[in-house]
SETORVEX-768855 format. One record per residue (C-alpha): x, y, z; residue in three letters. Coordinates in Angstrom, 2 decimals. Example, Ala and Ser with C-alpha at 12.3 -4.5 7.8 and 13.67 -1.06 7.14 Angstrom:
<sites>
+---------+---------+---------+---------+
!       x !       y !       z ! residuo !
+---------+---------+---------+---------+
!   12.30 !   -4.50 !    7.80 !     ALA !
!   13.67 !   -1.06 !    7.14 !     SER !
+---------+---------+---------+---------+
</sites>
This chain:
<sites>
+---------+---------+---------+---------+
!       x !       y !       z ! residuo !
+---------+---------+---------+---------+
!    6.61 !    6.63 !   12.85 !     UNK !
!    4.53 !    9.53 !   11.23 !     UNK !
!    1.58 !    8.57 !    8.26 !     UNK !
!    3.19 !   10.29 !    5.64 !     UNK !
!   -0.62 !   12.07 !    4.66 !     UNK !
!   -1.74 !   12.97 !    7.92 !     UNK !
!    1.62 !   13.63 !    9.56 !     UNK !
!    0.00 !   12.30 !   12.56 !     UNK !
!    2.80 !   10.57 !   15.23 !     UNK !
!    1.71 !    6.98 !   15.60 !     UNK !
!    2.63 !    3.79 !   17.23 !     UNK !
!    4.06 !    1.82 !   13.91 !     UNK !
!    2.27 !   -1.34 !   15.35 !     UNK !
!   -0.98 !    0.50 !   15.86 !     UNK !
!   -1.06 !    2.47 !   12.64 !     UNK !
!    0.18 !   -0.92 !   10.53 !     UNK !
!   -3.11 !   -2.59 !   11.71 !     UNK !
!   -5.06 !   -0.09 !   10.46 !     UNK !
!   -7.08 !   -0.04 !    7.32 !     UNK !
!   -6.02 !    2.98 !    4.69 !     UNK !
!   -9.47 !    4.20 !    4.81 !     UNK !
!   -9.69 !    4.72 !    8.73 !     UNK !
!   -7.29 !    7.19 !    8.43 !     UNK !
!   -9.42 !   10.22 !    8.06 !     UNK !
!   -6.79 !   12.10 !    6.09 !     UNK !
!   -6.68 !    9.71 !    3.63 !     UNK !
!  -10.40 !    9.31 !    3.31 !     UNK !
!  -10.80 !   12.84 !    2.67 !     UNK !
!   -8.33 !   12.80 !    0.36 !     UNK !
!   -8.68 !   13.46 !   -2.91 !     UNK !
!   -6.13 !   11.10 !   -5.31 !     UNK !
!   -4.35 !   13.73 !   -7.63 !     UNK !
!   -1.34 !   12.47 !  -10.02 !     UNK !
!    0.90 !   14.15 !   -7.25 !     UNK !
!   -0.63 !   12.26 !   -4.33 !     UNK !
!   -1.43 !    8.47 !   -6.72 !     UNK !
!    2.41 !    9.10 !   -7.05 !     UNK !
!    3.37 !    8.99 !   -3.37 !     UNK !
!    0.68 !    5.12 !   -3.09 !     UNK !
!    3.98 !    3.46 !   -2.56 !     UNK !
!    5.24 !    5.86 !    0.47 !     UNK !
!    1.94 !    5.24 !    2.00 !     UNK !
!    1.67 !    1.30 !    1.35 !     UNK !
!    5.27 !    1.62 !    3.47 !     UNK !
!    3.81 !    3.70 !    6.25 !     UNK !
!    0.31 !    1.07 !    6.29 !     UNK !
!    1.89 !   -2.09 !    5.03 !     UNK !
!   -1.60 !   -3.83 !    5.91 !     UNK !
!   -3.90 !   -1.82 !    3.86 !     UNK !
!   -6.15 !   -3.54 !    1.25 !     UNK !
!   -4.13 !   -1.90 !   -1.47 !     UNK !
!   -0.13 !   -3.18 !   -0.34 !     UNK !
!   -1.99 !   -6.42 !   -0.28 !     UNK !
!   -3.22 !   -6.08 !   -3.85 !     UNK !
!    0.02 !   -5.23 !   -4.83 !     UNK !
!    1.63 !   -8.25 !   -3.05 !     UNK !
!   -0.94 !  -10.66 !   -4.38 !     UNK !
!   -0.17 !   -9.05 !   -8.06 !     UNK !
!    3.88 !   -9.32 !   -7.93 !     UNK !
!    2.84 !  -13.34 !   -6.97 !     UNK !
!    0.58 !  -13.97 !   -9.66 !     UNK !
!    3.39 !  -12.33 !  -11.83 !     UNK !
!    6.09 !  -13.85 !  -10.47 !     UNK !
!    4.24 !  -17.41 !  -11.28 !     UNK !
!    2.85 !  -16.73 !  -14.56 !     UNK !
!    6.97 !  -16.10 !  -14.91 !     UNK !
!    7.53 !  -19.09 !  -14.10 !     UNK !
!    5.15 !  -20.89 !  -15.93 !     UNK !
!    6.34 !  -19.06 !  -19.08 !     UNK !
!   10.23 !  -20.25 !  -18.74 !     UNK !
!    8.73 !  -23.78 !  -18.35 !     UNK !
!    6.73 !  -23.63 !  -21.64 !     UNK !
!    9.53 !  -22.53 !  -23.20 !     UNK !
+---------+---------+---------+---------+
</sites>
């Protein structure tokens, strides 16, 4: 499995345990439209990193406040 940024060949298990930021690619990086674009790629390659667990944590508050909604309703 390859980091799509860096192109560096990794372990998946390794790489997944990283943080985003301790890839030095991506802290070098600098976040152009192009590059904010690809996040989701990336959150694929590092499916630990602080931001894929944002995300998660934002799809479950959505999907509840959802819910919540219908039941008002």
């Amino acid at each position: 499995m390859q980091c799509w940024l860096c192109a560096e060949s990794v372990y998946y298990s390794r790489h997944a345990n990283e943080e985003i930021r301790s890839c030095k690619n991506l802290q070098q990086m600098e976040f152009t439209l192009g590059r904010i674009l690809l996040l989701p790629s990336i959150l694929c390659v590092h499916p630990n990193t602080i931001l894929s667990r944002i995300k998660k944590k934002k799809q479950t508050i959505m999907m509840h406040r959802s819910s919540w909604e219908e039941k008002k309703s």
